[in-house]
C-alpha positions as CSV (number, residue, x, y, z in Angstrom):
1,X,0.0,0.0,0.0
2,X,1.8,3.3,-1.0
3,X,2.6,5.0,2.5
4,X,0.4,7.8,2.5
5,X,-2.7,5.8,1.8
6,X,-1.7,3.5,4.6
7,X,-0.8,6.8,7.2
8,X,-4.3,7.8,5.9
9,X,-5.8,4.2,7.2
10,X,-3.7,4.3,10.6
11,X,-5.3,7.7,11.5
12,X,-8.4,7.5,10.0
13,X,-10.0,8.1,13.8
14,X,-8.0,11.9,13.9
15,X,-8.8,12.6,10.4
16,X,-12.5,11.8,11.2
17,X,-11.8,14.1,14.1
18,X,-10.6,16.9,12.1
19,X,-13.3,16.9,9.5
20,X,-15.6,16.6,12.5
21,X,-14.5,19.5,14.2
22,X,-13.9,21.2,11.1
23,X,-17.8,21.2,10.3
24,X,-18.8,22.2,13.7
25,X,-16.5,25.3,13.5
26,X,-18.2,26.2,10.2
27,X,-21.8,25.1,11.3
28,X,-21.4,27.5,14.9
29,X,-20.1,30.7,12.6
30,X,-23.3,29.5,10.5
31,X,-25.4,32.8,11.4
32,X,-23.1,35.2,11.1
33,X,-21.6,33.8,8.3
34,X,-22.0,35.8,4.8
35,X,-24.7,34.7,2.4
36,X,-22.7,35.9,-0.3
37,X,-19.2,35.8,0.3
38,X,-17.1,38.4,-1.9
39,X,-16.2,37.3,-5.4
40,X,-12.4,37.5,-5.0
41,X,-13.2,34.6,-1.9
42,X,-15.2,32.4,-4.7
43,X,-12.0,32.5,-6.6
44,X,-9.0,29.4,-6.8
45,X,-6.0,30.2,-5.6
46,X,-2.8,29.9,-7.1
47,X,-1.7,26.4,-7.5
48,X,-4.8,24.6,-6.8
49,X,-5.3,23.9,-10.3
50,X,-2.5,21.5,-11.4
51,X,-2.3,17.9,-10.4
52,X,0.3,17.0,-7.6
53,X,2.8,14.4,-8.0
54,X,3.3,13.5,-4.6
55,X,0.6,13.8,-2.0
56,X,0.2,15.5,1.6
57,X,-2.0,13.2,3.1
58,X,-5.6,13.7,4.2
59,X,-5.0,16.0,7.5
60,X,-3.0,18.2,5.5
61,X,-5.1,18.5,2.1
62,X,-8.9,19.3,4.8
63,X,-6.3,21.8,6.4
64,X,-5.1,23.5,3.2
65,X,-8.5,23.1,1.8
66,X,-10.0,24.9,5.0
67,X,-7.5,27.5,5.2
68,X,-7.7,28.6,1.8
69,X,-11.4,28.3,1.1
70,X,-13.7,28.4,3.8
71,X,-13.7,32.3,3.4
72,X,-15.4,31.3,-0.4
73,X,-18.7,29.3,1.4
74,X,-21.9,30.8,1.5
75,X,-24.6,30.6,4.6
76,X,-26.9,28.4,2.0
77,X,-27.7,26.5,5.0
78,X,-28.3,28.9,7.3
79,X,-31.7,30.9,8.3
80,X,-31.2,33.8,6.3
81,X,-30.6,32.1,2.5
82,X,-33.3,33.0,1.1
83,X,-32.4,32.7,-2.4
84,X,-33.6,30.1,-5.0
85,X,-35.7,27.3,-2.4
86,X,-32.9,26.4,-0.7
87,X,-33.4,24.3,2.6
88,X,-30.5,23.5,5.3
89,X,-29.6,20.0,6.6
90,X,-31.6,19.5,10.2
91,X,-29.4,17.4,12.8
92,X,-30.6,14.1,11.9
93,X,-30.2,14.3,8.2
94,X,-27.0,15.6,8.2
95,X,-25.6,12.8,10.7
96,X,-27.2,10.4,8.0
97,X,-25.7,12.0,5.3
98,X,-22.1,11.3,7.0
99,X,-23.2,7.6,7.5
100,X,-24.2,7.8,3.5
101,X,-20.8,8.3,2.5
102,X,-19.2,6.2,5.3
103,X,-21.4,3.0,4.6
104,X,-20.9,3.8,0.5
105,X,-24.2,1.9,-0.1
106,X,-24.9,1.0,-3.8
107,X,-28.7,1.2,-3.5
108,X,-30.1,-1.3,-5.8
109,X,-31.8,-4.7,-5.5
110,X,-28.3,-6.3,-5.3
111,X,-29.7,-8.4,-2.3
112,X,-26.5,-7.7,-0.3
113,X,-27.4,-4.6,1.4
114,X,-30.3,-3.6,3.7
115,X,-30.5,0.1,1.8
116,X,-33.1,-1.0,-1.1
117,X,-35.8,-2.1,1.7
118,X,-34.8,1.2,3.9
119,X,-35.5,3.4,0.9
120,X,-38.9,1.4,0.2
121,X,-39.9,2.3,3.8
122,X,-38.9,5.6,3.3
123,X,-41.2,6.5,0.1
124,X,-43.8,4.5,2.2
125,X,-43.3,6.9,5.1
126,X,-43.3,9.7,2.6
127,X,-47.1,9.1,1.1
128,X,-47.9,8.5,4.7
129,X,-46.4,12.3,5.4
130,X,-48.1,13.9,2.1
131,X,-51.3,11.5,2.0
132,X,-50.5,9.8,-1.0
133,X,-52.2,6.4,-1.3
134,X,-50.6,3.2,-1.7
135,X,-51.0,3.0,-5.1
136,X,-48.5,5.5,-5.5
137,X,-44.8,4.8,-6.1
138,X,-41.8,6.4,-5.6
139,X,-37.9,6.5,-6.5
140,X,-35.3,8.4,-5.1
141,X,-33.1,10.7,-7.7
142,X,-30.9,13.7,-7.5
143,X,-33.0,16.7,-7.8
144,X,-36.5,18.3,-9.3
145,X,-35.2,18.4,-12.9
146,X,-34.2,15.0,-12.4
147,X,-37.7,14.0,-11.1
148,X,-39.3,16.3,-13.9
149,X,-37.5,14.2,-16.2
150,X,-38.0,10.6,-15.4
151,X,-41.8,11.6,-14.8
152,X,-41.8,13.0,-18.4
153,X,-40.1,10.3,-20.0
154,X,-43.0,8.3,-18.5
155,X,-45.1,10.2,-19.8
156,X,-43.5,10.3,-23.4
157,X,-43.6,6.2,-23.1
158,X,-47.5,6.3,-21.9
159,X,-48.2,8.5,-24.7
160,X,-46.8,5.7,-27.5
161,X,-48.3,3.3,-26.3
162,X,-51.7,5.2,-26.8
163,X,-51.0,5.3,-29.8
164,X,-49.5,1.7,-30.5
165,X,-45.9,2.7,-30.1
166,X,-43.0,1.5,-27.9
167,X,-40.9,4.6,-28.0
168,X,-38.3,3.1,-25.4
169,X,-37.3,0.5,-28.3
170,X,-38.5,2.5,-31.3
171,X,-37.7,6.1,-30.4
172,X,-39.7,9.2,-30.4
173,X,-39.5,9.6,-34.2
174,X,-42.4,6.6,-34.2
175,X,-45.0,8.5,-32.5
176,X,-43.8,12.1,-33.8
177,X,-44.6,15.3,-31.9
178,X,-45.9,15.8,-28.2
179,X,-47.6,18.4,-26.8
180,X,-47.1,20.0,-23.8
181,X,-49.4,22.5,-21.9
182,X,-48.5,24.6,-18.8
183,X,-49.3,27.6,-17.9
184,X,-46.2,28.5,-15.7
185,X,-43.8,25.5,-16.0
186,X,-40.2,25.6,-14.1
187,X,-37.0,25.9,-16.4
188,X,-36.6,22.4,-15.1
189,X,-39.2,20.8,-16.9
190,X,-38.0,22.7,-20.3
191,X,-34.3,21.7,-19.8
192,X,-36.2,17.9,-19.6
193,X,-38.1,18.1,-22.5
194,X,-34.9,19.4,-24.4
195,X,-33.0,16.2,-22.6
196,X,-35.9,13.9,-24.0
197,X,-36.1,15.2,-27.7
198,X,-39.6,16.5,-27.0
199,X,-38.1,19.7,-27.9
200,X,-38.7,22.6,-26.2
201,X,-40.4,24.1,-28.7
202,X,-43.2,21.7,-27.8
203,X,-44.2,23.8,-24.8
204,X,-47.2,25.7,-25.5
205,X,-48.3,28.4,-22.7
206,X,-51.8,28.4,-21.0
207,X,-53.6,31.2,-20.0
208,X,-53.5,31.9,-16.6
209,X,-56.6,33.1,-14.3
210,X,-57.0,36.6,-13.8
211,X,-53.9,37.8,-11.4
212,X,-52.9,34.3,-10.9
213,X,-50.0,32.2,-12.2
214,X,-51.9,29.5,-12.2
215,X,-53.4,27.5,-15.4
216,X,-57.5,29.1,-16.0
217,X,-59.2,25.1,-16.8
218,X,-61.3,26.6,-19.2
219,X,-58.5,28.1,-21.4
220,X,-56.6,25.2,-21.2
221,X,-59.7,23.0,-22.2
222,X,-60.1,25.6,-25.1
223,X,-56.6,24.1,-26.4
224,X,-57.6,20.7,-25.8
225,X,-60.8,20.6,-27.6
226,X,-59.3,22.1,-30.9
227,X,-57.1,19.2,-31.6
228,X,-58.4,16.4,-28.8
229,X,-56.0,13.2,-30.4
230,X,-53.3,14.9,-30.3
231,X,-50.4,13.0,-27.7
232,X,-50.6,15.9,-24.9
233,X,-48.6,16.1,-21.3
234,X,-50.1,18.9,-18.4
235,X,-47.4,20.2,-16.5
236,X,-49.3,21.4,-13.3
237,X,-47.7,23.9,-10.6
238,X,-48.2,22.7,-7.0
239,X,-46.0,26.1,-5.9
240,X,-45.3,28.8,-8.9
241,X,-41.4,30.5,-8.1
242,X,-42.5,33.4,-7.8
243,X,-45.8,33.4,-5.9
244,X,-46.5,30.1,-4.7
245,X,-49.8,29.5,-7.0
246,X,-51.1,26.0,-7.5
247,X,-53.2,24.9,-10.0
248,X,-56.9,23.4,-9.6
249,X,-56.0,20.2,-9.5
250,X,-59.3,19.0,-9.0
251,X,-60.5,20.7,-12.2
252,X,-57.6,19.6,-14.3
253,X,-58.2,15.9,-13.3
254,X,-61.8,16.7,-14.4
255,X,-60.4,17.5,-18.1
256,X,-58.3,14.6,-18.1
257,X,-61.3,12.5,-17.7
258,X,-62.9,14.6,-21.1
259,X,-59.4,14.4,-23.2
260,X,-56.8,11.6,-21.4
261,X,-53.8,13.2,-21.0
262,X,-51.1,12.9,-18.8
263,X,-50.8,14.7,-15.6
264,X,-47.5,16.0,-14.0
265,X,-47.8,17.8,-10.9
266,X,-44.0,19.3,-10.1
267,X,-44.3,20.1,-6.1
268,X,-40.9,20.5,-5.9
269,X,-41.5,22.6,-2.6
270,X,-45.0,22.9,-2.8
271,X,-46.0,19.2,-2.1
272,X,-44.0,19.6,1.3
273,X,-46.7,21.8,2.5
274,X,-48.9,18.6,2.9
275,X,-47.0,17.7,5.6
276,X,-49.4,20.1,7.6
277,X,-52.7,19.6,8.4
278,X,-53.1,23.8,7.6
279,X,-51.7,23.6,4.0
280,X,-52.7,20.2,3.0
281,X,-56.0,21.4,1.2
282,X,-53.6,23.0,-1.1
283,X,-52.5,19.9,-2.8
284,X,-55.9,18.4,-3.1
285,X,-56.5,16.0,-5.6
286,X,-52.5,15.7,-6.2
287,X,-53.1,11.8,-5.3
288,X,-54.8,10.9,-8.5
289,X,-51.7,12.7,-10.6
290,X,-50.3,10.7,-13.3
291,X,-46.7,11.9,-11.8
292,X,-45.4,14.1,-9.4
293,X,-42.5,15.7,-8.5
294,X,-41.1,16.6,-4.4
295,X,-37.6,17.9,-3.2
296,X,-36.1,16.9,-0.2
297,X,-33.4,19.3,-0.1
298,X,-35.9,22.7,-0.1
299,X,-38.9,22.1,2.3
300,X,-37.6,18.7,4.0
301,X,-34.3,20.0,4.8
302,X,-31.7,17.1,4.0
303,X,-28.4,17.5,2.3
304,X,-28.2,17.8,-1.7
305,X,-29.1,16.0,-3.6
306,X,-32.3,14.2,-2.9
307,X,-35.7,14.4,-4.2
308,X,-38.6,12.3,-4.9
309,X,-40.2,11.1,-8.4
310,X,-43.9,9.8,-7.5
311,X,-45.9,7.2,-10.2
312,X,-49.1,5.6,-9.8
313,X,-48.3,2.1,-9.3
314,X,-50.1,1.7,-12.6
315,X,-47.4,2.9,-14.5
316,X,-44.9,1.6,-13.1
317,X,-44.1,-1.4,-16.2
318,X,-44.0,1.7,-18.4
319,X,-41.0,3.1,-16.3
320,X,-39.3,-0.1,-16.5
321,X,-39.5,-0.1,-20.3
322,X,-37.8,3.2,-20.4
323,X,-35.2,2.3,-17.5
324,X,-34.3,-1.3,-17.7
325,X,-30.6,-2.3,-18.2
326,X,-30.2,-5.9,-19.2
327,X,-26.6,-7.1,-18.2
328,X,-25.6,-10.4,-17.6
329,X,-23.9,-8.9,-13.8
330,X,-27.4,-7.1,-13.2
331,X,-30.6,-8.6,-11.6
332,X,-32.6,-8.7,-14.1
333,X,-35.8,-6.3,-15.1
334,X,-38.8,-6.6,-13.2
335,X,-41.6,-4.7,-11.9
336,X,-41.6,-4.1,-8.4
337,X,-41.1,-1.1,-6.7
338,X,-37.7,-1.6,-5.4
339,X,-36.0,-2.5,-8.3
340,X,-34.3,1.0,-8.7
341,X,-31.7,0.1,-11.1
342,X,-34.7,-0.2,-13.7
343,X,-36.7,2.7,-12.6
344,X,-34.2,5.5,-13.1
345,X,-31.1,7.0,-15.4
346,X,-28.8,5.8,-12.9
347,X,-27.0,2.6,-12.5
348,X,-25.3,3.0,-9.0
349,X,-26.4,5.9,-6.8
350,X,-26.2,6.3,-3.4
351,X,-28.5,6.0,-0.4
352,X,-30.1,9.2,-0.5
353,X,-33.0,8.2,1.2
354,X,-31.1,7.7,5.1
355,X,-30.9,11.5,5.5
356,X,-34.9,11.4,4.3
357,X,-35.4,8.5,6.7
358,X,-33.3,9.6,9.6
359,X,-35.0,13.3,9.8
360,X,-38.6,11.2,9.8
361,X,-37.9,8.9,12.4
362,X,-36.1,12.1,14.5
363,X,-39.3,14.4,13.5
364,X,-41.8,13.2,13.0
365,X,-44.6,14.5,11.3
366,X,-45.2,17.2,13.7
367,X,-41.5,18.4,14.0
368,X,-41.9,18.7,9.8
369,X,-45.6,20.4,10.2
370,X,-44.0,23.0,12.1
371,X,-41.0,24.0,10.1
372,X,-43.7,24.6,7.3
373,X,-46.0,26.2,9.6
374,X,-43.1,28.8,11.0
375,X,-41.9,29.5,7.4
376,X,-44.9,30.4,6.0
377,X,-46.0,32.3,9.1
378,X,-42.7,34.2,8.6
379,X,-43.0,34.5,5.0
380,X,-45.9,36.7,5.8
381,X,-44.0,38.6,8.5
382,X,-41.4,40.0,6.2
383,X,-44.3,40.6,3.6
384,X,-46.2,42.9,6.2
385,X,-42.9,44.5,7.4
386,X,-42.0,45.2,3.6
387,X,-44.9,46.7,2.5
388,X,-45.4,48.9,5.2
389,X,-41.3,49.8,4.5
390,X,-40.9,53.0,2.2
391,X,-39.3,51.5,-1.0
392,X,-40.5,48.2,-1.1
393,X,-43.8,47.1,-2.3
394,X,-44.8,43.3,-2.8
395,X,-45.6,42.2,-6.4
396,X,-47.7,39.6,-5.2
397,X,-49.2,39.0,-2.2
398,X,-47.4,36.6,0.2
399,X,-49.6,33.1,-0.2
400,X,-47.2,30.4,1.6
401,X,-43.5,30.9,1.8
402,X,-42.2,32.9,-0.9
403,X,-42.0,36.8,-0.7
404,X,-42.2,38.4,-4.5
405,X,-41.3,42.0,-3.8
406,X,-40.0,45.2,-5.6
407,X,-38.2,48.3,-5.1
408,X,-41.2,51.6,-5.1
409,X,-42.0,52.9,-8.6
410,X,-40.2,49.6,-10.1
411,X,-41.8,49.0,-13.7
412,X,-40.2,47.6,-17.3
413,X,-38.0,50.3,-18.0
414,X,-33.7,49.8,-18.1
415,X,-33.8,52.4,-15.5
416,X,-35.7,50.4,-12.8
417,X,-33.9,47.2,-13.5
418,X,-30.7,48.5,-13.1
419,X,-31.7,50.1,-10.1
420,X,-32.9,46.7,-8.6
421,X,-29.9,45.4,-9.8
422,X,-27.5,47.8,-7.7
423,X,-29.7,47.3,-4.7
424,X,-28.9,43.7,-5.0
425,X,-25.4,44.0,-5.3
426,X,-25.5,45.7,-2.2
427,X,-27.7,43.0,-0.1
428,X,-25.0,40.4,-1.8
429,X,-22.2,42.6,-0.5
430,X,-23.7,42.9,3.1
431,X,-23.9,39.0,3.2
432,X,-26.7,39.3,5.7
433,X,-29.6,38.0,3.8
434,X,-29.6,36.4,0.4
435,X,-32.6,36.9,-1.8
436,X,-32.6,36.5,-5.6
437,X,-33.4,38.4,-8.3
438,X,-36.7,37.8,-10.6
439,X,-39.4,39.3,-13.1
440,X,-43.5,39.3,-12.4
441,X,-45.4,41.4,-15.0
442,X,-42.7,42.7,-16.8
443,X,-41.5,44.2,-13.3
444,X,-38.0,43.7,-12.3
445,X,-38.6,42.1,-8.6
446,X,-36.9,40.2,-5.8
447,X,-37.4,36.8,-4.3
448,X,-37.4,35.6,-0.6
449,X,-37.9,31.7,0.0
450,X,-38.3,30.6,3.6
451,X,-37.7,27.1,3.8
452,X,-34.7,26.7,6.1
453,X,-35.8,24.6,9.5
454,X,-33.3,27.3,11.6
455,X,-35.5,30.4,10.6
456,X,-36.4,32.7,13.8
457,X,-38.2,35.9,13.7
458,X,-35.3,37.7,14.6
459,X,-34.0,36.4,11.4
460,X,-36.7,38.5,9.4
461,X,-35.4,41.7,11.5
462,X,-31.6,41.0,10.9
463,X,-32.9,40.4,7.2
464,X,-35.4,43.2,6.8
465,X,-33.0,45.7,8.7
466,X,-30.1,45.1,5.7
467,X,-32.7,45.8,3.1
468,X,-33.5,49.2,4.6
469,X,-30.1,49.8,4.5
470,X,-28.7,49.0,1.3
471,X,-31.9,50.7,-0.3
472,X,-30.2,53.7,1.3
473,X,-27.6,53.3,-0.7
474,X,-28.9,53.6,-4.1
């Protein structure tokens, strides 16, 4: 064994020390910690680009590692990110996400690991949480545009075989175009439909009820009705980006009834909200979706990457066709719900349900309910505070956890974007609160997301208190 790798293995106990202690440093400067470190900080140092022919061993590459970079990591997991949907990693799921990469699980049906059956239980746990049925299924992958994907390519396989076409064997060329109806659907499910040669020119935008960005049933049926046999996917919202909207769910099942197409609901943060008994209503009807998407790293708060990609049970052969791998080293394609190798794009993935698992079993469902309950409820505290703030007004009013907002006077002219653009350079360079920048109505605006599980009240003040004073600025 060359001598550093077997140094490494006789003081693998320190090393695991010094990572240990490493993270608890960074996770006890976590609050005060800037949300958007300066760019020169985000930048490689000199050297750390070429290829060493001799080693330092691992206490000395964390220490130069630490030393040189910790300045360039953000507070993403702390209770004042507020950009994107970004959650945090509670206790319990970031102890399991250690134990991920310790035990090095290959989660498939290999039948020499416990991890396939602990995932299983986990989705099961997970309907139970949302109030999905059993007839639901559920795979772990990487991410919403990941979920978005495999749920599509579903769909894209349901679709030919409508029609009398395998499209896993015979390709999408067989069946020819697809048509896909949403009214506000996320980047990620256009990057997918580019991914799955759909195109993304097949996206065709819905009308929208008045002052909503959800899809109005009645335009939407207007689109169905003029060409009815054409192959058509519904990409529903269960939680817009920038104000939290959710489609009538109940009504679009209605039209799927009248026109069978197939029905994606993307909750990528949204769905979490069923995890209360308050917000649940939201998401009715979400049980009877063709496909849906959930992320565990926003709302649930677990490390990336981790989210959820749910199928009625029904369709589960069709995401076999599309996923199988035939190899004489593999177990071999069947349909069960536990068979992962041949129900995603991945081959070998790691257990990404433990951190899922662990914060349920720590949690519960009433330690979850409340982290959605507090977010939402400070959601609207930072809305109330900002519109009653000279200089801010909200675009939107605040409907769950995201806070859509503007600068005063903001409208579609250079001059107000590049004013909210300087007055977000300024909240970037204060590195108290990040919030990201977006566009409702043609008005340049600003986005808060409150998911993080370490979110106070005094958080909104720290946070509001920075806006106020970088708006000074400009």
């Amino acid at each position: 064994m060359h001598p550093l790798l077997q140094h490494d293995l006789d003081t693998l106990p320190e090393i695991l020390r010094q990572a240990c202690d490493t993270a608890v440093s960074f996770l006890e400067t976590l609050p005060e910690r800037s949300t958007c470190p300066p760019a020169s900080a985000q930048n490689l140092q000199a050297g750390d680009d070429r290829l060493p022919e001799s080693g330092i061993g691992a206490q000395a590459a964390l220490e130069h590692f630490w030393n040189r970079y910790a300045s360039g990591m953000s507070a993403s997991a702390g209770p004042r990110y507020f950009g994107f949907v970004t959650g945090g990693g509670t206790p319990a799921s970031l102890a399991a996400d250690w134990l991920v990469s310790t035990v090095d699980q290959n989660t498939q049906l290999n039948f020499d690991s416990v991890s396939a059956a602990i995932e299983l239980a986990t989705i099961t746990q997970l309907k139970q949480l949302f109030g999905l049925p059993d007839a639901v299924c559920g795979t772990f992958v990487s991410g919403a545009t990941m979920a978005n994907f495999v749920s599509m390519a579903i769909a894209r396989q349901w679709l030919g075989q409508q029609c009398g076409v395998d499209i896993a064997q015979q390709g999408l060329a067989a069946l020819g175009p697809i048509r896909v109806l949403s009214a506000a659907a996320h980047s990620s499910s256009v990057k997918a439909l580019s991914m799955l040669g759909i195109g993304r020119d097949a996206l065709v935008t819905v009308a929208t009820l008045p002052g909503s960005e959800a899809i109005d049933p009645a335009a939407l049926e207007e689109i169905l009705a003029a060409d009815p046999d054409r192959p058509t996917m519904v990409l529903a919202s269960a939680g817009t980006v920038n104000t939290v909207a959710f489609d009538d769910l109940p009504a679009l099942l209605r039209l799927r009834e009248k026109y069978g197409f197939w029905l994606h609901v993307d909750a990528a943060f949204g769905g979490v909200a069923a995890s209360s008994k308050r917000y649940a209503p939201l998401l009715a009807g979400w049980e009877d979706a063709d496909s849906i998407t959930v992320d565990a790293h926003k709302w649930l708060n677990v490390p990336y990457d981790s989210a959820i990609q749910f199928t009625q049970e029904r369709h589960l052969a069709l995401q076999v066709q599309v996923f199988q791998n035939h190899s004489a080293y593999l177990v071999l394609p069947s349909v069960r719900p536990d068979n992962y190798l041949h129900l995603t794009p991945e081959n070998s993935r790691r257990f990404r349900a433990l951190p899922v698992w662990m914060a349920l079993k720590a949690y519960g469902r009433d330690g979850l309910a409340e982290v959605v309950e507090r977010n939402v409820e400070l959601a609207h505290l930072l809305g109330e505070k900002l519109a009653a703030t000279p200089g801010f007004t909200l675009l939107a009013p605040v409907s769950l956890n995201v806070v859509c907002f503007a600068l005063e006077g903001a409208d579609g002219t250079p001059e107000a974007l590049a004013t909210r653009n300087r007055f977000q350079q300024r909240l970037d360079n204060a590195g108290v609160v990040r919030c990201t920048s977006t566009s409702l109505n043609c008005k340049p605006g600003i986005r808060a997301a409150l998911v993080n599980w370490m979110t106070e009240e005094a958080d909104i003040e720290l946070a509001l208190d920075s806006m106020k004073a970088c708006y000074a600025e400009i």
